[in-house]
N, C-alpha and C positions, 0 to 999 in steps of 0.2 A: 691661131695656133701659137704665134710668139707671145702673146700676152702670158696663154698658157703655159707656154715653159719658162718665161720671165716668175710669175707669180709663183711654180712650182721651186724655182729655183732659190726666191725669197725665202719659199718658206723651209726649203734644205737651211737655209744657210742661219733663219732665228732653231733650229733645231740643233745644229749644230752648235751655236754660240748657249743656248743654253747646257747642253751637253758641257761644254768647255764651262762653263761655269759651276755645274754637278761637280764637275772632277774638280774644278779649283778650290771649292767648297770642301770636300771630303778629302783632298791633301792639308786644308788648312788645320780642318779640324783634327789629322793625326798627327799634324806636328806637333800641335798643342796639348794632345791626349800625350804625344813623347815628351813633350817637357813638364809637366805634370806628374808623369810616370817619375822621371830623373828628379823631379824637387820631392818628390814621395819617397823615393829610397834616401834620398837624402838624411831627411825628416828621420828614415827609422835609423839611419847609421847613428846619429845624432843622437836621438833618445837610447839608443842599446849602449854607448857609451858613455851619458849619465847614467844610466843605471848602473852600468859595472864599475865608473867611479863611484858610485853611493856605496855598491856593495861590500867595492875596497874600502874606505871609509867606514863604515860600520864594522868589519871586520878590525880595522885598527883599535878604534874604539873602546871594542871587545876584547881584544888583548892588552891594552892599557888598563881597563878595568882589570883584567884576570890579575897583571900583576900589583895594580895597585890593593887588589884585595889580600893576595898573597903576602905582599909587604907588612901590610898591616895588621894580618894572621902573626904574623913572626915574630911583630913587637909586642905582641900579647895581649893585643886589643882580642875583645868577643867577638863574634859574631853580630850579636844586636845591634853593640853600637858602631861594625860595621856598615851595617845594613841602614842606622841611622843616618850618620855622616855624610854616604853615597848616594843617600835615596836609591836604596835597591833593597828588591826582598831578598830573608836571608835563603829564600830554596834558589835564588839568583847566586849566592854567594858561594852555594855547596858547588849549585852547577857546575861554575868559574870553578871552584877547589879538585872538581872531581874530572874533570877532562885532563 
């Protein structure tokens, strides 16, 4: 009878120890799904603000063109060879004129 509750008691205690190893396991693995999670926002904060510095950026751009077109409306260059000079088409150049 003591063998038998010796060997039952064994085998509590590999159930156990594997038990304790499931959960260490599945803690590990959500720390690392949480750090993962955190380098992932990270990643898009990052990329959302290249992108809105590009989009400022292109927008400056765009208004340096406007007024360099404008300038050069005024001095009584054409339009053609606006559209020459800048490499821009001239329905680019009414656009820029017409806003």
């Amino acid at each position: 009878m003591k063998k038998e509750i010796i060997e039952l008691m064994q085998r509590e205690n590999l159930i156990q120890e594997e038990w304790n190893d499931m959960v260490r396991t599945k803690e590990e693995a959500m720390k690392l799904l949480e750090k993962e999670r955190g380098q992932n926002e990270l990643l898009l904060k990052q990329k959302e603000e290249e992108r809105k510095q590009k989009e400022e950026a292109l927008k400056q751009k765009e208004k340096m063109l406007k007024i360099s077109v404008l300038s050069l409306l005024e001095f009584g260059l054409s339009k053609d060879l606006i559209a020459k000079k800048l490499t821009i088409s001239i329905s680019k150049i009414e656009e820029l004129t017409n806003q």
